[in-house]
C-alpha positions in Angstrom: -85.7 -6.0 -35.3 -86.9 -5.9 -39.1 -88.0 -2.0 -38.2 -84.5 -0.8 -37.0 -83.2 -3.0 -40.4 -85.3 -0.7 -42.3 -84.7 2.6 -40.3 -80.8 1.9 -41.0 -81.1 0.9 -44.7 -83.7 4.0 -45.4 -80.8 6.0 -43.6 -78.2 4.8 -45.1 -79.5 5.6 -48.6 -80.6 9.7 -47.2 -78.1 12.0 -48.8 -79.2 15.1 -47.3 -80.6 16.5 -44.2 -84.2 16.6 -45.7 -84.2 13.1 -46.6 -82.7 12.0 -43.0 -86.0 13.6 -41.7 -88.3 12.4 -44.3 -86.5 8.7 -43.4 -87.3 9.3 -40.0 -90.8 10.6 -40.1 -92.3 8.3 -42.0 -91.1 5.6 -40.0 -92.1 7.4 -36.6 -95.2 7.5 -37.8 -95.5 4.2 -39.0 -94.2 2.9 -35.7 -96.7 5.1 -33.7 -99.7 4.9 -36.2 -99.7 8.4 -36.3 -102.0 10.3 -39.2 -99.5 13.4 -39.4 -95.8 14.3 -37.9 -93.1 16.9 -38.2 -89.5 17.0 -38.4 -88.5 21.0 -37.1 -84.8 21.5 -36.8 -83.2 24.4 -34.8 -81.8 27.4 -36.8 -78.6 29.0 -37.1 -79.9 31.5 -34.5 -80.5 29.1 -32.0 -83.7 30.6 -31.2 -86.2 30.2 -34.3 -87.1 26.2 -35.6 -87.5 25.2 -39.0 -89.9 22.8 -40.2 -87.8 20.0 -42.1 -90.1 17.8 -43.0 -94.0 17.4 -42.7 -96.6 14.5 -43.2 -100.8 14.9 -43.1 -101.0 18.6 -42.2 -103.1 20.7 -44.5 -100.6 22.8 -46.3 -102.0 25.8 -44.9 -100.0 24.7 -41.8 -97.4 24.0 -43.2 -97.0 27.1 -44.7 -97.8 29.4 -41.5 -95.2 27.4 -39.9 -91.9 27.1 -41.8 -89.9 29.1 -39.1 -91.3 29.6 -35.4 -89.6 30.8 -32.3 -88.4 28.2 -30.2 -90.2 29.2 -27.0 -94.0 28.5 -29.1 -96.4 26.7 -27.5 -97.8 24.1 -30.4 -97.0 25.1 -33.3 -99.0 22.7 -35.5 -102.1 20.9 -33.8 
């Protein structure tokens, strides 16, 4: 119960759609006790994902995979 209070107070102070996933992501991981997440979102051409937001990737990773077709395998490992 005190997680979901959290969730929805973090979320209710996000103002854009970057700090939605931020919000989300780090409490995903926290809930999991995952080292590293992403947040992708699906682009205006419905076929391509854009990474949102990211957490414990190298940047190199992050870098090579700001936009990726939708049909990719695993995009970050």
């Amino acid at each position: 119960t005190e997680r979901l209070q959290g969730l929805v107070a973090s979320l209710a102070r996000a103002m854009t759609p970057r700090e939605v996933a931020a919000v989300a992501l780090a409490h995903a991981r926290a809930l999991l006790g995952a080292r590293a997440g992403a947040v992708v979102g699906l682009a205006a051409d419905g076929l391509t994902l854009e990474l949102v937001g990211a957490e414990g990737y190298p940047q190199a990773h992050l870098v090579a995979w700001q936009r990726f077709p939708l049909a990719t395998d695993t995009p970050i490992s």
